[in-house]
FIMARKOL-810478 format. One line per field, with one value per residue (C-alpha): residue number from 1; residue in three letters; y, z, x. Coordinates in steps of 0.5 Angstrom, whole numbers. Each point is the difference from the previous one (the first is absolute). Layout:
N
resi: (NUM  ...)
resn: (ALA  ...)
v: (Y  ...)
w: (Z  ...)
u: (X  ...)
//
This chain:
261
resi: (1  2  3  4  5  6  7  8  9  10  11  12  13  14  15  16  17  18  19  20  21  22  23  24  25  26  27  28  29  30  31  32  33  34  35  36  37  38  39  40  41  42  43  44  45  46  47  48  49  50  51  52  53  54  55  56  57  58  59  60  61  62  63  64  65  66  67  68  69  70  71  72  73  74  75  76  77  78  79  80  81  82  83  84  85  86  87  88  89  90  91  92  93  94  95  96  97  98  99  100  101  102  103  104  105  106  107  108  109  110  111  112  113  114  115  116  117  118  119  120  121  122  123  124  125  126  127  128  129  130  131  132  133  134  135  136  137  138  139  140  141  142  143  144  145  146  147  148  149  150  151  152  153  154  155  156  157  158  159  160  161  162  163  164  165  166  167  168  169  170  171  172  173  174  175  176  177  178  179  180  181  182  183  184  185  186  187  188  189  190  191  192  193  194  195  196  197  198  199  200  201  202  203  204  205  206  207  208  209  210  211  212  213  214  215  216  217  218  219  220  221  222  223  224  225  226  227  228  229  230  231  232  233  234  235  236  237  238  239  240  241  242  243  244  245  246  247  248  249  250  251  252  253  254  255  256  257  258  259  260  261)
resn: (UNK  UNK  UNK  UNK  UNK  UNK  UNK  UNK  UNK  UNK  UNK  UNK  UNK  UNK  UNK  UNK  UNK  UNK  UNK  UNK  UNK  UNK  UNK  UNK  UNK  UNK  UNK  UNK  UNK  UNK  UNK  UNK  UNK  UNK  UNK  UNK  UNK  UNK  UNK  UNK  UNK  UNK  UNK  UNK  UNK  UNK  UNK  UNK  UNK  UNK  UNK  UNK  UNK  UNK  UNK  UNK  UNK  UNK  UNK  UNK  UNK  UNK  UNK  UNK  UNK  UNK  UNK  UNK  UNK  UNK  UNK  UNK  UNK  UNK  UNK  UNK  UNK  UNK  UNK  UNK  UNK  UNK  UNK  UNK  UNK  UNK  UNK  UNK  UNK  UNK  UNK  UNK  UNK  UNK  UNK  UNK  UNK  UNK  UNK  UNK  UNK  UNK  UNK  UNK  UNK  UNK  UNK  UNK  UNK  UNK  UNK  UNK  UNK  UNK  UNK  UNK  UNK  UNK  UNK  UNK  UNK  UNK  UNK  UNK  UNK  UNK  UNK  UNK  UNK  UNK  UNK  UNK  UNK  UNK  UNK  UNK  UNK  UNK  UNK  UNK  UNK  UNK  UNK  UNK  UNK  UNK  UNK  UNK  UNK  UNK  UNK  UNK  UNK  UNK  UNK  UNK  UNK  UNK  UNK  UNK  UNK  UNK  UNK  UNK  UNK  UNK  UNK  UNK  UNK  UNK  UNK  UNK  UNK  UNK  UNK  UNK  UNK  UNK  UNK  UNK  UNK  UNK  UNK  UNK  UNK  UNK  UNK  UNK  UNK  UNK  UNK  UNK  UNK  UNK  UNK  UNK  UNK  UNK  UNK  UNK  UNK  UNK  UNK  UNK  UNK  UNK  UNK  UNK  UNK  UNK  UNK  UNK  UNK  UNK  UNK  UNK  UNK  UNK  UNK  UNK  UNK  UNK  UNK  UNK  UNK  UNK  UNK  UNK  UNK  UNK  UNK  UNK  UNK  UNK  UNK  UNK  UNK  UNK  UNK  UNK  UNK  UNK  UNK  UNK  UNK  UNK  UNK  UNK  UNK  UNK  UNK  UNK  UNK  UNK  UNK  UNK  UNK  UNK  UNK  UNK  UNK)
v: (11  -2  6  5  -4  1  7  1  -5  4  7  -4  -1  8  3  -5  4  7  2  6  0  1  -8  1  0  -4  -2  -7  -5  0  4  5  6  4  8  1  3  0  5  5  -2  -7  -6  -6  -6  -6  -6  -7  -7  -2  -6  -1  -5  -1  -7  0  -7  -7  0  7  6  7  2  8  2  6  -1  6  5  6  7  6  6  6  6  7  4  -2  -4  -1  -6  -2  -7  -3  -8  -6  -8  -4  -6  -7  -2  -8  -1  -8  -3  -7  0  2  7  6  4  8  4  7  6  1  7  6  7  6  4  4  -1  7  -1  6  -2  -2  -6  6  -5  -3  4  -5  1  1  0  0  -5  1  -4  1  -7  -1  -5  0  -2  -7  -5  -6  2  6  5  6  5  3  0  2  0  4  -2  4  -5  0  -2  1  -2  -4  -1  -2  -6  0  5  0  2  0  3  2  2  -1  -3  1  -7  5  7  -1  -6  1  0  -4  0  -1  -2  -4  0  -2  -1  0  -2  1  -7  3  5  -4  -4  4  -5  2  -3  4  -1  4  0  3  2  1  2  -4  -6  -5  2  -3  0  -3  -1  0  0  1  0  5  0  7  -1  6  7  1  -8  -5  -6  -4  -5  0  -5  1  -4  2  1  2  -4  5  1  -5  -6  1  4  1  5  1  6  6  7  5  8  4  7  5  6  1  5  -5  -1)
w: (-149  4  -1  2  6  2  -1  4  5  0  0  7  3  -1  4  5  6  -3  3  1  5  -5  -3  -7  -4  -6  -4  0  1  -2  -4  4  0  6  1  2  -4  -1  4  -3  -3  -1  -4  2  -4  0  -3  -1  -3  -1  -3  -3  -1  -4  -1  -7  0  2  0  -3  2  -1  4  1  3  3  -1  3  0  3  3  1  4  1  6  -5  6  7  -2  -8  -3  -7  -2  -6  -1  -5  1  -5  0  -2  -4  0  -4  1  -5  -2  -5  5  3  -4  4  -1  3  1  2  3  3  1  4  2  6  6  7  3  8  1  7  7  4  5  4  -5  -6  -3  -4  -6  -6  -8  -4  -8  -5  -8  -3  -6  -4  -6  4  1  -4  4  -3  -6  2  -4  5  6  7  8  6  6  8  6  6  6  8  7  5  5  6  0  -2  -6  -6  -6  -7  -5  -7  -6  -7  -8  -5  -7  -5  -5  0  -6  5  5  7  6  7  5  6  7  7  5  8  2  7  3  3  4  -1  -8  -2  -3  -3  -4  -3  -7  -3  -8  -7  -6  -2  -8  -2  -3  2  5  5  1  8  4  8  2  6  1  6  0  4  1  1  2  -1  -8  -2  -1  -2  -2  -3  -1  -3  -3  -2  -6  2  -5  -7  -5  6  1  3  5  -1  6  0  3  0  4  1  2  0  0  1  -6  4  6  0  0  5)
u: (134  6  4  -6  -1  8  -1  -6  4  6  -5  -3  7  2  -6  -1  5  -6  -5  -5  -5  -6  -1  -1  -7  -1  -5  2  -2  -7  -5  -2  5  1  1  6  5  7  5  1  7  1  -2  -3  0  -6  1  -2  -2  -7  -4  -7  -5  -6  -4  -3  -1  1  7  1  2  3  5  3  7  3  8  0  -4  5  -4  5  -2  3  -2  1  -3  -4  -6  0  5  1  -1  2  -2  3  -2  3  -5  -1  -7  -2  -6  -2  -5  -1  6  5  3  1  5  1  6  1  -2  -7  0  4  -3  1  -4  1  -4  -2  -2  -4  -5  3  -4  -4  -5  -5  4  4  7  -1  4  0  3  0  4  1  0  5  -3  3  7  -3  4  -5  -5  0  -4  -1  -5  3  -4  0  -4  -1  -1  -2  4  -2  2  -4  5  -5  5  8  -1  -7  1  -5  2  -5  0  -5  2  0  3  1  3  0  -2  -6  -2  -6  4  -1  -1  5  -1  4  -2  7  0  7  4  6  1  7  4  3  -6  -5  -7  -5  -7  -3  -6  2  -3  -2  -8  -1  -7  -5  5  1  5  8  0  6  2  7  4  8  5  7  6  4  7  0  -2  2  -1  -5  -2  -7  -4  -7  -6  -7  -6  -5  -7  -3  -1  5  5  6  -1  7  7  6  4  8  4  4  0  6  1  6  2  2  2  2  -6  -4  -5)
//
């Protein structure tokens, strides 16, 4: 971990004196996606640290960490990026025996994201996120049906400080499963002109079965145009949802060409 967190140092170091008048778009922290994409020609890079609670009992729980989840996203043209995601996981089952602890690979996935509506009045942008899960290369847990998942993301802008993200989807575990709904609701708020909070409202809705339902908040700083660092936290609210997580991580995009945009 040490040696992850010097690079991401060093990596933060070297885009300090960068900027671009643009701040960068990520989809972190948080659950809710927004719909920017990447520019075209060049990659960004979200990543971060998160931990969850589950209570089981008196005095037993399971806990779940991210270390780390990594998203990659590269602009091959004006409005559509590719995305390629891997979270090396930690699982702890608690019991009245003792914890039982798995480590390894919990998700790797491909995708892209297509923006194909502009904000116009009450119109909002509006893009297209898909993701192919590659089950079977999980080593946490050994899977051997592949799955994925697909969102429409949303944004109103209601002023220079108020902004509304919200997304709707479906996701497949596995591809011979019945899916499940998607869902999350994110006012957001430019506190300054570095501070950026958001409240949000999120969950998964499974037919035929009780809802998994969690309320989270997050605050950013942006160090400047092309590096941003956050923390966030979050409550369950319904009986299948995590009882608490927190989460810290950055973000940071870089040119390929100076054809960029």
């Amino acid at each position: 971990m040490m040696k992850f967190i010097s690079t991401i140092s060093l990596i933060i170091i070297s885009l300090a004196a960068n900027a671009q008048e643009e701040k960068i778009i990520t989809d972190r922290p948080g659950f809710t996606i927004d719909p920017g994409t990447v520019p075209k020609k060049w990659i960004q890079t979200e990543t971060g640290f998160s931990r969850q609670t589950e209570k089981l009992g008196p005095g037993v729980k399971d806990h779940f960490m991210q270390n780390p989840v990594l998203l990659v996203k590269y602009g091959i043209v004006k409005r559509v990026e590719l995305r390629a995601l891997t979270e090396l996981g930690t699982q702890q089952d608690g019991s009245s025996f003792g914890t039982t602890t798995y480590k390894g690979i919990n998700r790797v996935e491909l995708g892209a994201k297509f923006n194909f509506l502009d904000e116009k009045g009450i119109r909002p942008k509006t893009s297209l996120i898909v993701h192919y899960h590659f089950n079977h290369l999980r080593t946490i847990f050994h899977d051997t049906l592949d799955g994925g998942d697909f969102r429409f993301a949303m944004l109103h802008t209601v002023s220079k400080t108020v902004l509304i993200r919200y997304n709707i989807g479906m996701e497949w575990k596995a591809f011979i499963d019945h899916p499940y709904y998607v869902y999350s609701f994110s006012p957001g708020f430019n506190i300054s002109e570095r501070w950026y909070a958001y409240v949000e409202a999120y969950g998964y809705i499974w037919k035929g079965y009780y809802p998994m339902n969690s309320l989270g908040a997050g605050l950013a700083f942006y160090i400047n145009d092309n590096l941003k660092v956050d923390a966030s936290a979050g409550i369950g609210l319904s009986k299948l949802a995590p009882d608490n997580f927190y989460a810290f991580g950055a973000s940071f995009r870089f040119r390929t060409s100076k054809k960029a945009e």
